[in-house]
C-alpha positions in Angstrom: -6.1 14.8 -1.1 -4.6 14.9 2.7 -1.0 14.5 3.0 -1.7 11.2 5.4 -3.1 9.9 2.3 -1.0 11.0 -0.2 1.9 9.4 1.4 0.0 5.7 2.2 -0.7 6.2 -1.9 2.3 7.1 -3.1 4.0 4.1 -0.5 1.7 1.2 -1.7 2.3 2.5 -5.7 6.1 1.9 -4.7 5.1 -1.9 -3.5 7.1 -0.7 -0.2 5.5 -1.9 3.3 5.7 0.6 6.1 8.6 -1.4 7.7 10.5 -0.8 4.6 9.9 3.1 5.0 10.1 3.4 8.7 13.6 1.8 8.7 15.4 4.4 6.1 13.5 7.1 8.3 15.3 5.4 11.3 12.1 6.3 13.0 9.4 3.9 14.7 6.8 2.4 13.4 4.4 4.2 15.8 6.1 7.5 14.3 5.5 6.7 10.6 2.0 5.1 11.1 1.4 8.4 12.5 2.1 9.8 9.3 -0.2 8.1 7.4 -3.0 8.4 9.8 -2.8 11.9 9.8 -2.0 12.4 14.0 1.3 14.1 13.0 3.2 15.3 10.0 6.9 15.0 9.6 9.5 17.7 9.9 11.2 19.3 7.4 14.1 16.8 7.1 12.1 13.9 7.0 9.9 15.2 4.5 13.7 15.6 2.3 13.7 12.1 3.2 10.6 10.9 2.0 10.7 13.2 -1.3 14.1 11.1 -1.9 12.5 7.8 -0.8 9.7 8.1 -3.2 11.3 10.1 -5.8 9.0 12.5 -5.9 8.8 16.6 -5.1 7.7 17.6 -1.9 4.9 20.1 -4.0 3.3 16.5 -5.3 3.8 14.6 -1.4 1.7 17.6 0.4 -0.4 18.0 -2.1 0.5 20.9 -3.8 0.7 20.1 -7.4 -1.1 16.6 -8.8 
C-alpha cells in the first residue's frame, strides 16, 4: 500500500476529516490533500507529527511494517 493511501486509511479509521488534520499540521489544505493524493510527501517533522496524530509508528504510516 502507497503512503498517499495509507495516510487517507489510517485518517478516515480515526473518524478525523482532513480539516481536522490539516489544522494541527498548521499547513493548508492544498498541502495535506497533497499528501493523500500522492503529489508530495511530508518532511521529516511532519511525518513526527502525523505518527503522533494517529498514534501510530512511522514504519506502519509508510508502509514499512503492516
Amino acid at each position: 500500500m502507497k503512503f498517499c493511501e495509507r495516510l487517507k486509511m489510517i485518517r478516515q479509521e480515526s473518524n478525523m476529516t482532513q480539516k481536522d488534520v490539516y489544522t494541527q499540521l498548521n499547513i493548508s489544505q492544498n498541502g495535506y490533500a497533497s499528501y493523500e493524493q500522492g503529489r508530495t510527501e511530508p518532511n521529516i517533522n511532519t511525518l513526527i507529527k502525523l505518527c503522533k496524530i494517529f498514534d501510530v509508528s512511522s514504519d506502519y504510516l509508510l508502509g514499512l511494517e503492516e
